[in-house]
N, C-alpha and C positions, 0 to 999 in steps of 0.2 A: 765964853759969856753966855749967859741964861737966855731965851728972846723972851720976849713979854709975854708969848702965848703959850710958853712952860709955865702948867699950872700944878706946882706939888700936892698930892693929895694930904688930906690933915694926917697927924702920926695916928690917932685912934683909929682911922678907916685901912690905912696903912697895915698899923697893925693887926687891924681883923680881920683882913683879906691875908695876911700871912698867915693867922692861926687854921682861919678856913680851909687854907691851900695846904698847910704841914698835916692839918685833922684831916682830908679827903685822901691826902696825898699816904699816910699810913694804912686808911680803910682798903686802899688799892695794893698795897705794897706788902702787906701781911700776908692776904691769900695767893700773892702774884709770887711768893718765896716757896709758901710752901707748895702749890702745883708745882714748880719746878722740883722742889726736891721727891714727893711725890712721885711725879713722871721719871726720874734716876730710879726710884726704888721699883716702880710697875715695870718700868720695861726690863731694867737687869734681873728680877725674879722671873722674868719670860724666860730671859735664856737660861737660868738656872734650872728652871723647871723643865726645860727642853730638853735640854743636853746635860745634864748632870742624874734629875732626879727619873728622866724619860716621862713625863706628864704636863703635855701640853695646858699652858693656862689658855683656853679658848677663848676668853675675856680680857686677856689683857689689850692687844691692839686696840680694842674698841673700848676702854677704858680709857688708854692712852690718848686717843686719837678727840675724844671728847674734853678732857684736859687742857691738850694740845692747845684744841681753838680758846679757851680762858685765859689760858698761857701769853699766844698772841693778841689778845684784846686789851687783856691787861699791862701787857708789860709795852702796846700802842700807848696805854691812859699813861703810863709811869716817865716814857720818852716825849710825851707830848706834853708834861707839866716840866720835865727835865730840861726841854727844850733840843733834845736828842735825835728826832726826828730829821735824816739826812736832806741836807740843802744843798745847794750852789750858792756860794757868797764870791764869786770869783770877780763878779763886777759891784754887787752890792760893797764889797769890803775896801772897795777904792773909793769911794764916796765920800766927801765930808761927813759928817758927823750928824750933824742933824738930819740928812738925807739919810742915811744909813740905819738911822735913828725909826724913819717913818717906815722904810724897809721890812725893817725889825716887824713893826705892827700889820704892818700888810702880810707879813707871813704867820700871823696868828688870826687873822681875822678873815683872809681865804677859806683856810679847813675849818675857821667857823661857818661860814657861807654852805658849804659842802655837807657840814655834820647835820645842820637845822633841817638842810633838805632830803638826806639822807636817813635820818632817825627813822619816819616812817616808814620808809618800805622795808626798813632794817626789823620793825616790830612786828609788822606784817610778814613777812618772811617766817620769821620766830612761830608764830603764832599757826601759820599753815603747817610746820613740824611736830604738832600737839599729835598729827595724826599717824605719825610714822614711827615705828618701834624699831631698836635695835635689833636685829639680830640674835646678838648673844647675852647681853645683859637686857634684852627686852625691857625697856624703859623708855619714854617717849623722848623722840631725836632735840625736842626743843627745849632739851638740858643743855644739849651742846649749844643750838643754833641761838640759845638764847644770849650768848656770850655777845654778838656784834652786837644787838641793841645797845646790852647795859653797858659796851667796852664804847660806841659811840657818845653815848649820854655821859660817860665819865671827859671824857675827851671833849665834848662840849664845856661841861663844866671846870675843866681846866683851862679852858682858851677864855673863859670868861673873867677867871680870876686872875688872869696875864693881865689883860686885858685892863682889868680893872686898878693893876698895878702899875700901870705904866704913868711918867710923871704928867707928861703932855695929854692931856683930854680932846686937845686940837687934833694930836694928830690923830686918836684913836675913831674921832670922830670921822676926820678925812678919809681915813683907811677902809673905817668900816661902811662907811657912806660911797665910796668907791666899788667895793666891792657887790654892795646891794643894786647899786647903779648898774653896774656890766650885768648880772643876775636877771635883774626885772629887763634890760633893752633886749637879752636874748629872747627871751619869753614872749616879749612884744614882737620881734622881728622872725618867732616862728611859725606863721603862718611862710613866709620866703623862703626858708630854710629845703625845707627835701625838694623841690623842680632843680637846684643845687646841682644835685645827685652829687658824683665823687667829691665832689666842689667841695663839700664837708669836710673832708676828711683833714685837707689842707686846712680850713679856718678852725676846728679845732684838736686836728691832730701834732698841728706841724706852728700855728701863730700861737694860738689859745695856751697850749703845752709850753712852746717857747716861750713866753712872752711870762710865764708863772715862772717858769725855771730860773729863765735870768733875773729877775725880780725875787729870788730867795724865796721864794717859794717850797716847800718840804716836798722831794717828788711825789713821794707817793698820791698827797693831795689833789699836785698838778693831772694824775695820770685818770686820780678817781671823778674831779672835775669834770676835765676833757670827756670821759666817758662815761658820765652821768649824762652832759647835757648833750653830748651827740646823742645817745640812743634816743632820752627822752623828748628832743627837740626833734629830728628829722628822722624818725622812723617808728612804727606802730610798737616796737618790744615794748613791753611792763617793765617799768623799772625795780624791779621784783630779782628780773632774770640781772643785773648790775649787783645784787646783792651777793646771787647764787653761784654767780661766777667769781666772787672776790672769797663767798669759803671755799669754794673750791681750787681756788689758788692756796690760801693762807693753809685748808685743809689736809692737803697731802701727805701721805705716812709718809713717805723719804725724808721728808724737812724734821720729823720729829728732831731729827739727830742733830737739826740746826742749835736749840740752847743748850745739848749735852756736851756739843762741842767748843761754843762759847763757854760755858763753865769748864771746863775741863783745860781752857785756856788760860784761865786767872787762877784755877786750882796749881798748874804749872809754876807759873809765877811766883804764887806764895811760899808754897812748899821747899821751893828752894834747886828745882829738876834745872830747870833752866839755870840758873848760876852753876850748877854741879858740869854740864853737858861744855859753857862757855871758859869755865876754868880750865877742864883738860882742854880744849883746845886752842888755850891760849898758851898753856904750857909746852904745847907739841910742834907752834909758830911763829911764839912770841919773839924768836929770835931772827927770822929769816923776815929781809925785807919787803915791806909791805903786810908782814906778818899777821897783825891785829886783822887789817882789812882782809885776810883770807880768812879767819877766825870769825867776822861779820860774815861772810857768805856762807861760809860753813852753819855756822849757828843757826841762821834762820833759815838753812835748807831741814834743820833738823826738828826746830821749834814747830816749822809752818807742818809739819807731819802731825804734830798732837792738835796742836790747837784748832788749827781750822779757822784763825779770825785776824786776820791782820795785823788789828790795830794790836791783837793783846801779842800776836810775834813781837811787833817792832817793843811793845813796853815792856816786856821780858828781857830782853838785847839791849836794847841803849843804855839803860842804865850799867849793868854791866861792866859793859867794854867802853864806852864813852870817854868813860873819867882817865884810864890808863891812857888811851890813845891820843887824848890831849896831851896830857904828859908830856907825852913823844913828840910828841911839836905837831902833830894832825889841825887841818885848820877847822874848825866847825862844819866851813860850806862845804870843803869834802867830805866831810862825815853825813850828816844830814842825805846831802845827794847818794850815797853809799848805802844810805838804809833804806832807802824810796829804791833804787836799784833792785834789793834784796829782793824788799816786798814785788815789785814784777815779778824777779824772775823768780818768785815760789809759789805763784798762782796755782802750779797744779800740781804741787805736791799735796797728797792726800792725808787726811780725807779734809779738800777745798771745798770749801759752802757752796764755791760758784759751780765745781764738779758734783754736789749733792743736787744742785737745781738743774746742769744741762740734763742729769739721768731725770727727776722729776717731770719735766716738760717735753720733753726728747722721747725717752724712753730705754736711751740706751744702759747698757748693764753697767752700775754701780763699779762693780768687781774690775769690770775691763779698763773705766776710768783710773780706776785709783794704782791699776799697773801698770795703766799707761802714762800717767804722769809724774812718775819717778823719773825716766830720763830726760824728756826735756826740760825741766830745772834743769838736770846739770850740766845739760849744756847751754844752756842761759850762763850757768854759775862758769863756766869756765871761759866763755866770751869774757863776762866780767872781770873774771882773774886775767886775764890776758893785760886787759886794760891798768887795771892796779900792778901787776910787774913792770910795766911799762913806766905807768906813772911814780912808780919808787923804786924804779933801778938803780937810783943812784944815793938813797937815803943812809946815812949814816947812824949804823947802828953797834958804835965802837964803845957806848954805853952799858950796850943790853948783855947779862948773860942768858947764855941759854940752858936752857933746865936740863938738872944731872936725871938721867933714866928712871933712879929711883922715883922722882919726883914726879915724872911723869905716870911712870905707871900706878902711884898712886891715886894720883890724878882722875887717871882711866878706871880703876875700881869703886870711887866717891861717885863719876859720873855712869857706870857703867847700868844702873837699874833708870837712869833719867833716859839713856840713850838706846835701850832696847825698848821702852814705849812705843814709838815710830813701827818699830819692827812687829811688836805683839799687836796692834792695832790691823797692821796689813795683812798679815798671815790671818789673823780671827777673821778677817772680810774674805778672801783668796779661798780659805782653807773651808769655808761653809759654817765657823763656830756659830759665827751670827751674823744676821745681815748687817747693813752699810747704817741703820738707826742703832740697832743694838746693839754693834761694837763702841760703842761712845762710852754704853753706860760700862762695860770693861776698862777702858779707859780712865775712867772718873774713881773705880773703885780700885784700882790698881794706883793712880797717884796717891789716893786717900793712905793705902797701905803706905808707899814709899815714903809719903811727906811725916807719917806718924811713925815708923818702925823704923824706919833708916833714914832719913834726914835727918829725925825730930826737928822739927821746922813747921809745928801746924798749928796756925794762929785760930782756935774756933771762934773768937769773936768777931771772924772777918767774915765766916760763911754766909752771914744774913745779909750786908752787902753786898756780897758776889751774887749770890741768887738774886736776889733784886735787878743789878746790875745785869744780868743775864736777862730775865724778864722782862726789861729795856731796851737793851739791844736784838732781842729776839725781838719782839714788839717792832722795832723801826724797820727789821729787816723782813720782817712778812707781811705788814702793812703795803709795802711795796710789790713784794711778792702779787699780794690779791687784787692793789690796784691794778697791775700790771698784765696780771692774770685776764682782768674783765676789761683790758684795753685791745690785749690780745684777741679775743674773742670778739668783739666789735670790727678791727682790721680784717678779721676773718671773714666776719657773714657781712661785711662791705665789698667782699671782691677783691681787696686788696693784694691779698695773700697768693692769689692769682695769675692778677697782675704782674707781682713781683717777680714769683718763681719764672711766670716768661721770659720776663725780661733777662732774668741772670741765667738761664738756661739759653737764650738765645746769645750771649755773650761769645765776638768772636775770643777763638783760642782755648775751649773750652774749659778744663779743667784748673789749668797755670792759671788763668785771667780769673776763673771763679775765685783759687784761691789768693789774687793778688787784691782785687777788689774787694773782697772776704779783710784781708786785713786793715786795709785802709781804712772799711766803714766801721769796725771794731774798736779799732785805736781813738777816732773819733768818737764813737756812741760811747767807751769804757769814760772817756774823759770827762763826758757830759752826765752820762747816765750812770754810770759803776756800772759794775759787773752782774749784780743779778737781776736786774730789771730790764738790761738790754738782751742776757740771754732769755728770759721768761718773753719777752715783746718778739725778739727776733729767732731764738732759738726754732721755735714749732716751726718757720714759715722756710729757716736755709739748709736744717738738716736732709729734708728732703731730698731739696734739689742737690745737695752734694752727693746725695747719695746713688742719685740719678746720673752724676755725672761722673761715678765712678769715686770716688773719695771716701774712704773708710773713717765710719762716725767717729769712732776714737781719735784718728789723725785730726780730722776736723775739727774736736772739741779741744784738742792741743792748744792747736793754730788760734781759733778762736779766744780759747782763757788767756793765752800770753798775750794776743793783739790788745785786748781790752784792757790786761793788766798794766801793758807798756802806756794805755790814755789815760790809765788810774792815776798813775803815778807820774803821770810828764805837767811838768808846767806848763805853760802860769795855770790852766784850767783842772789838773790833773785833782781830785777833792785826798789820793792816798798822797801823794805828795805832801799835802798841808797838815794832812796826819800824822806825818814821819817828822814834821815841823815842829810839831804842840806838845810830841810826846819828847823828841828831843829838845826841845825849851830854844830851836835854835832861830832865828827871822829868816823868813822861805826865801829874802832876795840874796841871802848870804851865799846859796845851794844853788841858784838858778845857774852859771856859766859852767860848773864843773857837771852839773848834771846832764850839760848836751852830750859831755862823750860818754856817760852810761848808759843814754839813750840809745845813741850809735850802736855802744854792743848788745845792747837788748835787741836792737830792729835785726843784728846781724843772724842772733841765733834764732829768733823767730824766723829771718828768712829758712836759715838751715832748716830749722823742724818744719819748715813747710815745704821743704826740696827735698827732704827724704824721709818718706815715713817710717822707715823701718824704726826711726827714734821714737815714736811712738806706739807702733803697733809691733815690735820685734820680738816683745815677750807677753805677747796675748797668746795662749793656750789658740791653737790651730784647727 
């Protein structure tokens, strides 16, 4: 039933806030495809000029690297009109409807709140990089810097034209009138604020951040929020340096490889690698009980090597294997629970976005990650398999034949150019072809060939999509990055960071207890936060201290990825969970009881790789 104070807007206004949003929404989406394709073409003509023709292009990094930030800005405006922008709905989505309803609006009219206040020093920033020239293409820097302004002001005006769509006027008003309220009493109340001292950090590191989060709140927002009005409320920084800290998160060369890698995900998908890679090994299992669901772990230990994106592993996989496995009498919830399984335990199989930001922020070497997170997957994956023999030792498969050799190995030849990807991607990072960004664009041009020359499988009317798509999900995943990035750096020059490493340095038991309290807090913040926001917040402050306390970085970044990975994906809060949900079409309460026990073997092989590192660090070059 409608309440009385749902007030539909008329169909003309309706309609012209739609034509506005689809017109703004192109002006944004046109240039946000081609920078991405662009950025494939500038970086992969680096390595070609490198190592093929022997003539360094001096100018490409910083080509790239200025793109890069457009890239991210633009493809924030594109998720933030899409409504793509990662949330917590974990309590919002239990809510009646109309409640759920005002939710909805409070989470577009917070990073309003945030953008109005923000634009300024966002312009101002820009405008102080008039004076600083590139390097190598010598052209002044606020080409690049001038991206957060115009990437905010598009992002304003998207949230206006939400905004302006939504049916109820009441609630837009309460919302936004809410939000203006908390705003102007802080403002009021800081003059109180810094005699505080640490007191701060708690009101708005710990309420302020919470209190956005669980309220569906888009994190990134909650995180640039919290650390707008700290610094500017209860301490002398210019909120200048708020700006300078978020490009210099979203900035980073290592991330370049973050949207080559998300494209090259959905390139997968299309092309047809992925069905090619899922077939032979359906044909090599399909008879042996439990089979499909070893063909599931397998697949996306192999998937999660190219892509790097979770969400496009699992939509490459379900479909798939799904439809066969019901067949077979598979229930839904165990399936569903089997794919959130996967997705843990392939956290660090490379090249992992979450392994591309511990080396960003850390500093540790690319190369060592992405060799050292080969093994423990697989023994995540075989914890797993343990559990699935178990749970279908006794299944009846007096229907199934199993595939004649022939069959098989033709199988293995159809997929054999999908399943050396993984392997050419590694060796190129290991071997020095190219670094950890510009093996992606290898990647990208190697499927292109496969999907055209030997699949024949390549839909070009989908590329514009995909790069959009990409632009999008890039955009949501560095927005966080930089808010994160200048939350981190606030915790810093608060003493925080400090603090903390005493505390967990003064921890009896030393090393075992670091890493036992290492995983707990992971599992948790993975669940809360994902994965690369809690590394970018947490990672600078524990690498340290692990390393002080004797724990080799690589092992630690294991332990770490799989901790967080096992809160990504664990209900009811886990946000990959809901993902493995939406893309398998399945209702998450179906999943929730069979999902404890792949929990159990997740936490088990996570203990393992944290009781022995050699699973880690066994074939690190010495």
């Amino acid at each position: 039933m409608m309440h009385s104070t749902d007030m539909i807007a008329p169909p003309i206004q309706t309609n012209l806030g739609a034509r506005l949003n689809n017109a703004l929404g192109l002006l944004v989406e046109v240039p946000a495809a081609i920078l991405v394709a662009l950025e494939i073409i500038i970086l992969f003509s680096g390595v070609i000029a490198r190592y093929v023709l022997h003539a360094p292009l001096i100018w490409s990094d910083e080509l790239a690297s200025m793109l890069f930030l457009w890239i991210a800005m633009l493809g924030s405006a594109i998720a933030f009109k899409r409504g793509e922008h990662m949330r917590m709905t974990a309590f919002t989505g239990k809510l009646a409807p109309h409640r759920r309803a005002f939710f909805d609006v409070l989470a577009i009219a917070a990073p309003l709140g945030f953008l109005l206040m923000f634009i300024m020093p966002a312009y101002e920033f820009a405008t102080e990089e008039l004076m600083v020239t590139t390097p190598a293409l010598e052209v002044s820097n606020a080409w690049r810097a001038a991206a957060i302004p115009v990437g905010c002001g598009l992002m304003g005006c998207f949230a206006f034209l939400r905004l302006a769509s939504v049916a109820s006027l009441r609630r837009v008003l309460v919302a936004g009138g809410l939000v203006a309220l908390l705003i102007a009493s802080m403002y009021l109340l800081q003059p109180l604020l810094p005699p505080l001292g640490k007191l701060n950090l708690l009101i708005f590191f710990v309420i302020i951040v919470g209190a956005m989060v669980f309220a569906g709140v888009p994190i990134g927002f909650c995180f640039a929020l919290a650390t707008f009005g700290y610094l500017t409320l209860t301490t002398t920084t210019p909120s200048l340096i708020v700006v300078g800290r978020m490009d210099e998160g979203m900035g980073h060369l290592i991330l370049l490889s973050v949207p080559l890698f998300v494209f090259l995900g959905l390139l997968i998908e299309m092309t047809g690698m992925a069905r090619a890679m899922v077939g032979f090994l359906a044909t090599l299992l399909g008879h042996v009980r439990g089979g499909l669901n070893y063909v599931l772990i397998g697949a996306m230990y192999l998937v999660s090597g190219i892509s790097g994106s979770k969400a496009a592993d699992m939509a490459a996989i379900a479909p798939v294997l799904f439809p066969e496995m019901k067949a077979r009498g598979a229930k839904p919830g165990d399936l569903v629970a089997l794919l959130a399984a996967t997705g843990a335990q392939t956290e660090t199989i490379p090249p992992s976005l979450v392994l591309i930001t511990i080396g960003s922020v850390t500093g540790v070497s690319i190369a060592a990650l992405f060799t050292g997170g080969m093994l423990p997957g697989l023994v995540l994956g075989l914890t797993l398999g343990s559990l699935v023999w178990w749970r279908y030792r006794d299944e009846d498969l007096s229907h199934i034949k199993r595939a004649p050799l022939r069959e098989v190995l033709k199988a293995f030849v159809i997929a054999l150019p999908a399943i050396a990807l993984p392997f050419i991607i590694r060796a190129a990072v290991i071997e020095g072809v190219a670094t950890a960004t510009e093996v992606s664009t290898i990647g990208v041009v190697y499927a292109l060939l496969a999907g055209i020359l030997i699949y024949r499988r390549f839909d070009w009317k989908r590329i514009y999509p995909m790069l959009v798509d990409t632009a999008s999900l890039t955009g949501a995943i560095l927005f966080i990055i930089g808010a994160a990035t200048a939350m981190a750096w606030a915790l810093t020059q608060s003493g925080f960071s400090t603090a903390l490493a005493g505390a967990m340095t003064r921890l009896p038991g030393g090393a075992p207890m670091f890493m036992a309290v290492s995983i707990v807090a992971f599992v948790i913040l993975g669940s809360v936060l994902e994965g690369i926001p809690a590394i970018v917040l947490f990672g600078p402050l524990l690498f340290p201290i692990a390393k002080v306390l004797g724990v080799h970085e690589v092992h630690y970044a294991m332990v770490v990825v799989l901790s967080m990975g096992l809160g990504l994906f664990a209900p009811p809060f886990g946000v990959g969970y809901y993902s493995a949900c939406a893309i398998s079409r399945i209702n998450p309460d179906e999943g929730m009881q069979p999902m404890v026990g792949y929990m159990l073997a997740l936490l088990v092989g996570v203990i393992l790789v944290a009781a022995i590192p050699w699973i880690s660090i066994g074939f690190l070059p010495q």
